[in-house]
N, C-alpha and C positions, 0 to 999 in steps of 0.2 A: 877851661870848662866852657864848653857852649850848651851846654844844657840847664833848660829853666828849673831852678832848682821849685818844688811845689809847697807851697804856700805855708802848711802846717810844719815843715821842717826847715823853714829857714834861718827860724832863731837859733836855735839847738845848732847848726851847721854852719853859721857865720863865721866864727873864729877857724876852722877845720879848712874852710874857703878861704880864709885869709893866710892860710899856713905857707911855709916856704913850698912842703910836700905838694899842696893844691895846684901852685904856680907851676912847679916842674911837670907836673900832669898836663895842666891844659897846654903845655909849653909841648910837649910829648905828642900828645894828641894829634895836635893841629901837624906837625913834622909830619907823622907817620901818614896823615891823609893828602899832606900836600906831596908825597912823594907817592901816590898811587895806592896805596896797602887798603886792602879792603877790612873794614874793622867793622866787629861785632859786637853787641847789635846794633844796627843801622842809630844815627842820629835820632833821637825825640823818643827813643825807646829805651835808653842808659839807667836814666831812672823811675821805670816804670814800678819797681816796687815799691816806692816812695807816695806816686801817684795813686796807685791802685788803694795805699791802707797809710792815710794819714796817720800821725804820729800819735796821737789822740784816742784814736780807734784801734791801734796795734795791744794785742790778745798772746801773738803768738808768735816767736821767732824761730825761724829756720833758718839755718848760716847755710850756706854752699859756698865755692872756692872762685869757680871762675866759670865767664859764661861757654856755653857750648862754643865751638870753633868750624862747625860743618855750614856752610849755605841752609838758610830758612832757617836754623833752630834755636838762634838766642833771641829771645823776644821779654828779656831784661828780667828775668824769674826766676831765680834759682830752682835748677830740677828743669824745670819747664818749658815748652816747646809750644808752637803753634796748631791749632785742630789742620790735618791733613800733613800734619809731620809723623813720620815713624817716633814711637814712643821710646825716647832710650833706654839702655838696659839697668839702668839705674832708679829710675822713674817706673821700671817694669817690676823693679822689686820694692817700692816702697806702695806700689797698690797692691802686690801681693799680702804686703805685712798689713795693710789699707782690710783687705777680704777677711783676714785672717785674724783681725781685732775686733772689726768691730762685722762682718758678715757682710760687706759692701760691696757688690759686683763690683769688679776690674774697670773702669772706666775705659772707653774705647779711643781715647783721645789724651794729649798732653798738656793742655789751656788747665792751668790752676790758677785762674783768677778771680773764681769762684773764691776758692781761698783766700786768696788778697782783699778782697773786699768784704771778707765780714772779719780784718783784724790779724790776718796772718800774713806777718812780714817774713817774704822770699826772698831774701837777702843776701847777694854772692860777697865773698871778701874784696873783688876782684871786678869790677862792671863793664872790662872792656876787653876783647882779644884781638888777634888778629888772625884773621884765615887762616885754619889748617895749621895756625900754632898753640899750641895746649899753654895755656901758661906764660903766654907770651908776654905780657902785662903787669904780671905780677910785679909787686915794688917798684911798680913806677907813680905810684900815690895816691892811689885811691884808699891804701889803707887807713891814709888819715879822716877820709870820709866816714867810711863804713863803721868806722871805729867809734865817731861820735855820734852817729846814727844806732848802735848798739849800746853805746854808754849815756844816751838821753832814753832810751827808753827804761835800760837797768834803771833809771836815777826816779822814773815817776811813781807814784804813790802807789795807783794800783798794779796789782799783782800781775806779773804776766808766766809766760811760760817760755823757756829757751830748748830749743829742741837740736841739741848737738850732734851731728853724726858723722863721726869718724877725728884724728887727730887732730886737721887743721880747724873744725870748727872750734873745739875742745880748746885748741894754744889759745885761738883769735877769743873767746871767753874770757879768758882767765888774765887777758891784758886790760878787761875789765873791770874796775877796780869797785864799781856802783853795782855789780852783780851780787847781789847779796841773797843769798840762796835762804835766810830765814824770810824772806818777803816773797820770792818768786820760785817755782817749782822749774828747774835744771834737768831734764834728763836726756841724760848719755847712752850713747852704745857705738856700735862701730857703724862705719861707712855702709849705705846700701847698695855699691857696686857690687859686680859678681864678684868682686876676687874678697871680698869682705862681709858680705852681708850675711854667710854663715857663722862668724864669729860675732854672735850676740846684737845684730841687728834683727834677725828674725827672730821673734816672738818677744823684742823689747817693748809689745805693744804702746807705742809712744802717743797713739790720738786717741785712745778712750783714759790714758794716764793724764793728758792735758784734759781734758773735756771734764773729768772728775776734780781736777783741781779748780778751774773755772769756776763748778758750776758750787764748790765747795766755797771760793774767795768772793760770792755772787754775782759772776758774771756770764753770760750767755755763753754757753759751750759753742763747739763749731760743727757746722754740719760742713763733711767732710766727704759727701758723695757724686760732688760736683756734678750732679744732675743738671744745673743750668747754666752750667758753661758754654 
């Protein structure tokens, strides 16, 4: 690991850092860039979800798998893409479901760090790829991160929201064992890719379902129209 791990999550991630899994990563890592491989997203940008919604301030979790793998578009956020990146098609139907909950123009951009910072952790399984490989990373041990990054926030007092979509967020949940669904509101449905997002991800309205539980556990809903991104 060459990335500074931030401030608010280092207690909760110290033992996970010290795992044999953490070793074999940064051990992985550093191979793959000393032999040329261009890996995504660039250095100081790994864990930007971390950065963006201390551990303190986290509201709201969104699992995603792994980052984009195209030039310009992992900028450490699950879903998420940089202003002047094409919007993927993925991210094109979670603003549709975005229009269609809560009445919120389409956003013209894919910067949701609006989100991240009032409390919404954009959290991939997965925080590294390699160009042009899907999935290239995966089990090579960040799981043990992500994992305790998901199971310190299941474990704090206040209530938050986990906002599951599609199977592998659903498995990486249920390995949590501090998710305790009578404290935190859990909602599922399927993936927002095209090839899934008609089977019960459209119309699972999932941000006015968190925004109503928030503002029910008394805490500040999210304003989700990333007007000042």
């Amino acid at each position: 690991m060459t990335e500074t791990i931030p401030h608010s999550w280092k207690p909760v991630l110290e033992p996970a850092l010290a795992s044999p899994e953490a070793r074999r990563l940064g051990g992985f890592l550093t191979a793959e860039e000393a032999a040329g491989k261009q890996i995504f997203p660039p250095r100081g940008c790994r864990l930007r979800a971390l950065e963006l919604t201390p551990i303190d301030a986290v509201k709201v979790v969104i699992l995603g798998q792994d980052p984009y793998h195209g030039s310009g578009q992992a900028m450490g956020l699950c879903f998420a893409v940089p202003e002047g990146i094409r919007v993927p098609p993925s991210l094109v139907n979670i603003y549709k479901e975005l229009e269609s909950d809560f009445g919120i123009p389409r956003p013209d951009h894919g910067d949701l760090s609006g989100w991240a910072r009032q409390g919404v952790l954009l959290l991939n399984n997965t925080l590294t790829v390699e160009s042009g490989q899907a999935g290239s990373h995966a089990g090579r041990g960040w799981d043990a991160i992500t994992d305790a990054c998901v199971a310190a926030v299941a474990a704090r007092d206040e209530s938050c929201v986990f906002i599951l979509w599609g199977s592998h967020a659903q498995a990486k949940a249920k390995r949590i064992e501090g998710l305790r669904r009578s404290r935190h509101c859990v909602i599922e449905s399927s993936h927002p890719s095209p090839l899934s997002a008609h089977r019960g991800f459209f119309g699972s309205r999932p941000f006015s379902r968190a925004n109503a539980f928030l503002t029910a556990s008394g805490r500040t809903p999210v304003d989700w129209s990333l007007g000042g991104c």
